[in-house]
C-alpha positions in Angstrom: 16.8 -50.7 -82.8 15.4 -51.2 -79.6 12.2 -52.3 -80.3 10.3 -55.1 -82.1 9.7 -56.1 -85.6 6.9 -58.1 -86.3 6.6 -59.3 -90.0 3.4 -61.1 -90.7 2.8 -63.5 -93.4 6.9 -63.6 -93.7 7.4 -66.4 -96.2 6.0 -64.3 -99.0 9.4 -62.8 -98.4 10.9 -65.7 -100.3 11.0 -66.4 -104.0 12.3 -64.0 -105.7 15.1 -61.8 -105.9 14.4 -58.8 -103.0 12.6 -60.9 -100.9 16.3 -63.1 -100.6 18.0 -59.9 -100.2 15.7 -58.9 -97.4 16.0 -61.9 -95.9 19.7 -62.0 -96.2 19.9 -58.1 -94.7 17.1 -59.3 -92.3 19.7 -62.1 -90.8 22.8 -59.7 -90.9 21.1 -57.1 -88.7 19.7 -60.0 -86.4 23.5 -61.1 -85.7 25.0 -57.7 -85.7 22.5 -56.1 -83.4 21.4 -59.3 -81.4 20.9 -57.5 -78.0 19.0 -54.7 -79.1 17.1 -56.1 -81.6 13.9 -58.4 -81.5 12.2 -60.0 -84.8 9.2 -61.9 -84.3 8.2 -63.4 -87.9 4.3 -65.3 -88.3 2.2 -66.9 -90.8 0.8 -70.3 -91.6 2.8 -73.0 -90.3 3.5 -75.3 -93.4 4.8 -71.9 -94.9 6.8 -70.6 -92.1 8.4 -74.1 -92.4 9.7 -73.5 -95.7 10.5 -69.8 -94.9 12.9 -71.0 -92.0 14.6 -73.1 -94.7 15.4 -70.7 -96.7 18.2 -69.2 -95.6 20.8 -71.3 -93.3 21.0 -68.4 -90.7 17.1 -68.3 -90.2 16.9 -71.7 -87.8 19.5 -70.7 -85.9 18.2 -67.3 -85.0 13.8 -68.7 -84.6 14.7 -71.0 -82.0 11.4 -69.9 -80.4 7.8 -71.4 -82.2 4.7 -70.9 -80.8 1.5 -71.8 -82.8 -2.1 -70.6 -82.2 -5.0 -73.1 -82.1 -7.9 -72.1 -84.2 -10.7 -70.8 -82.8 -13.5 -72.5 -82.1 -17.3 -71.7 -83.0 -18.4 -70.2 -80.2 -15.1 -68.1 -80.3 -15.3 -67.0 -84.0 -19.4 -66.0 -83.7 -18.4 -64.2 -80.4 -15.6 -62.3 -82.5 -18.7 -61.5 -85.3 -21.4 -60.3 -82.6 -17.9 -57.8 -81.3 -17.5 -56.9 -84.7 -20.6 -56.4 -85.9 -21.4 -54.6 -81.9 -18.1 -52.1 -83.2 -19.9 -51.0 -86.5 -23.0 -50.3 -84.8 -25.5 -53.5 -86.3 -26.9 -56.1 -84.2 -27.1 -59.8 -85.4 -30.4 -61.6 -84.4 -30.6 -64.9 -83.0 -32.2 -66.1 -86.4 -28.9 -64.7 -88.2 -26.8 -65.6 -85.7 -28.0 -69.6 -86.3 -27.7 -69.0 -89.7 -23.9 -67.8 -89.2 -23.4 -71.3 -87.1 -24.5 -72.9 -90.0 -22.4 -71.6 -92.5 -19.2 -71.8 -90.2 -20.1 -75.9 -89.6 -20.5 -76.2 -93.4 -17.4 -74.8 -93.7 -14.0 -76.5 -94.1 -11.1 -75.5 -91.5 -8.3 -75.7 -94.3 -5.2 -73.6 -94.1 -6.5 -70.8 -95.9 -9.9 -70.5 -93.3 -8.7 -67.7 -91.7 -10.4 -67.7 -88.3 -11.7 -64.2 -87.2 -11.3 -63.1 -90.5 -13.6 -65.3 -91.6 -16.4 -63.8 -89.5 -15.3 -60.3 -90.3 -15.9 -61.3 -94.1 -19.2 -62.6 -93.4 -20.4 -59.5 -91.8 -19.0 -57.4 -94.3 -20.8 -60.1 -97.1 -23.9 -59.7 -95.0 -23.7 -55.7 -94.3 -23.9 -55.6 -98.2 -26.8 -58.0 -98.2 -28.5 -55.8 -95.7 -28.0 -52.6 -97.5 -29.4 -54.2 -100.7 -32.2 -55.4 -98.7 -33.2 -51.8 -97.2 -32.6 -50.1 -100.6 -36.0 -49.4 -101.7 -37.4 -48.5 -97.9 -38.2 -45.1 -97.9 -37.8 -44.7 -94.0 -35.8 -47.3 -92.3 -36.6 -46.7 -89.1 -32.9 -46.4 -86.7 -33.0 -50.4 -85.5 -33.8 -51.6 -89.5 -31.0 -50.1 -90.2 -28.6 -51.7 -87.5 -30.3 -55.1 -87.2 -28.6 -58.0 -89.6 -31.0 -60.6 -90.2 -31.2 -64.4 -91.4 -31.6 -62.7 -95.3 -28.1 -61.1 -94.8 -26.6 -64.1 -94.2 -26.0 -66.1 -97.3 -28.0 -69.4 -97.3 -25.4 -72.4 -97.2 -25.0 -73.2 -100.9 -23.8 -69.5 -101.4 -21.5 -69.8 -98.0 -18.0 -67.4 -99.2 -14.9 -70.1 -99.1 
């Protein structure tokens, strides 16, 4: 009370026979404690939808929607080159061209992800890059850092 609760990804809520009696308790506690409580709930949109549906008292209480656009490519390599910048590596401007590649090749579905899907590229290609160096006997400090073109998987082996 007197704060926020933020559930993410709430719809998985639904569906079986908790997740109605949280979302049951979830509406009570909304009504009863309306001025000192706030809920926000998120997920995909098609989702959410049905979520909202589920229980009559849902709509009534999420009058509020707001929806995030994707990002866009410049966006989601920017958010890799932060992440990658965070855990110490560098991506070249080889790698980096490869990355646009596989992000153009890839479909925007529901499940895409956004930013995620650049931190699971960089985690893909942080394995790549440790399998590359693991027969150096001496990587010298920027070997070690620097993600190149071979960490990034070539198009027909682009994660979904």
């Amino acid at each position: 009370m007197g704060g926020v609760l933020f559930i993410d990804e709430a719809y998985s809520l639904g569906g079986y026979q908790y997740g109605r009696e949280a979302i049951d308790t979830l509406v009570k506690e909304m009504e009863d404690n309306r001025d000192d409580l706030v809920v926000i709930v998120a997920g995909y949109p098609d989702p959410m939808v049905a979520f909202i549906a589920s229980n009559p008292g849902l709509a009534s209480r999420f009058k509020t929607v707001v929806e995030f656009e994707d990002y866009d490519d410049d966006e989601i390599v920017a958010i890799l080159h932060q992440l990658a910048g965070a855990s110490d590596y560098t991506v070249t401007e080889e790698a980096g061209a490869r990355f646009r590649e596989i992000l153009a090749a890839t479909p925007r579905t529901e499940a895409f992800g956004n930013g995620r899907f650049a931190r699971n590229c960089l985690e893909e290609a942080i394995g790549r890059h440790a399998w590359r160096l693991r027969d150096v006997e001496a990587p010298t400090p920027s070997a070690l850092r620097e993600l190149t073109v071979e960490d990034f998987p070539p198009l027909q082996e682009a994660p979904e």
